[in-house]
KEMI-579135 format. One record per residue (C-alpha): chain; residue in one letter; x, y, z; residue number from 1. Coordinates in steps of 0.5 Angstrom, whole numbers, plus 500, padded with zeros to 3 digits. Layout:
 cadena residuo  px  py  pz num
      A       A   X   Y   Z NUM
...
***
This chain:
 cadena residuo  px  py  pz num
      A       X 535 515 512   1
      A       X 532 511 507   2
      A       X 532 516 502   3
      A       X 534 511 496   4
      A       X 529 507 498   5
      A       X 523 512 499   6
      A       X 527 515 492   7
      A       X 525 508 489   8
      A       X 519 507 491   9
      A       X 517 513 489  10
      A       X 518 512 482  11
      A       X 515 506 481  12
      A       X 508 510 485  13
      A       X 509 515 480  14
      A       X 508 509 473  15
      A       X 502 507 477  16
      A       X 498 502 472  17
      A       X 503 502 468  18
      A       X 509 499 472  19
      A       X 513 494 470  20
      A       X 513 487 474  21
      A       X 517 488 481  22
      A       X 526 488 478  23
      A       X 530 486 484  24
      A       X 532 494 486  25
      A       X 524 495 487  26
      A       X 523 489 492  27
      A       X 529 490 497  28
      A       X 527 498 497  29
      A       X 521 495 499  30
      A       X 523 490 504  31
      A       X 528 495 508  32
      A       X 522 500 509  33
      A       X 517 494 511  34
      A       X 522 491 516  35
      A       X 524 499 519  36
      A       X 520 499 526  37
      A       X 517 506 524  38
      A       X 513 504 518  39
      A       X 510 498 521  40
      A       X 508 504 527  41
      A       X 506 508 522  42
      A       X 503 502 519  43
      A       X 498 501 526  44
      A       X 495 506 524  45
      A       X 493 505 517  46
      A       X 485 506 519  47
      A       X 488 513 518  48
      A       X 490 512 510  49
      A       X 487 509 504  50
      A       X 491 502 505  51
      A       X 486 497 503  52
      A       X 486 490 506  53
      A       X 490 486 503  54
      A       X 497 491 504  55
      A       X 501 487 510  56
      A       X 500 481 505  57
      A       X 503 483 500  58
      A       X 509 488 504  59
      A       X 510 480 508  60
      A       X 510 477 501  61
      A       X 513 482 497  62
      A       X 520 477 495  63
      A       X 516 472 494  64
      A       X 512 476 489  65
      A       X 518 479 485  66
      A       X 521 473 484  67
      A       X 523 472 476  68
      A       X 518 467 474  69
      A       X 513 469 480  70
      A       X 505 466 478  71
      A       X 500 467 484  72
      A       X 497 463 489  73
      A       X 490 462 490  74
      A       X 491 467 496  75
      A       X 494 472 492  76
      A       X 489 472 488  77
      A       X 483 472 494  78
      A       X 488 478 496  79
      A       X 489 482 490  80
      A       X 481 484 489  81
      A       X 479 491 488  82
      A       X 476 494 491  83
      A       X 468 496 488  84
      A       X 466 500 495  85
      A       X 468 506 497  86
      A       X 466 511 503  87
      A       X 467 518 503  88
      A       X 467 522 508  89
      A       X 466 530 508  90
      A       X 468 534 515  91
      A       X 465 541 516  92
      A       X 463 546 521  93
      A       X 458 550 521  94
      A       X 457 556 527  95
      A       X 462 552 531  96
      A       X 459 546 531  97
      A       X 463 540 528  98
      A       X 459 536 522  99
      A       X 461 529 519 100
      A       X 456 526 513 101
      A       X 459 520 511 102
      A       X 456 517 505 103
***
């Protein structure tokens, strides 16, 4: 089960910076993922990824934006900051004790 899609859209990860604007194939590979109901569980529990905040926007704006001609909003912009922080977090044991340095 989509396996196209996950095809396509694994093309486009793997351009990273360098891809080009959203092609129609693109956004409906997106969409039909977004819209599937074990992505959005999966989605639930995005506080165990590295998803950045603005990722709901953008997936339910996502024919918005690969439209030809497609020019961002003030929100979009608002949205598509980058992000300047990070926290890292390091688990570890030591002698059957759990530890958690965050920095």
């Amino acid at each position: 089960m989509f396996q196209k899609e996950k095809a396509i859209v694994l093309r486009v990860q793997e351009m990273g910076e360098e891809s080009e604007p959203l092609t129609e194939e693109v956004s409906r590979a997106i969409q039909s993922l977004w819209s599937d109901p074990g992505v959005k569980k999966a989605y639930e529990m995005r506080s165990e990824y590295q998803l950045t905040d603005s990722a709901k926007y953008f997936l339910d704006s996502c024919a918005r934006v690969s439209e030809p001609g497609y020019r961002p909003t003030e929100q979009d912009i608002l949205y598509s900051r980058v992000a300047t922080t990070g926290v890292v977090e390091v688990k570890f044991k030591i002698k059957e004790l759990d530890f958690r340095y965050v920095h």
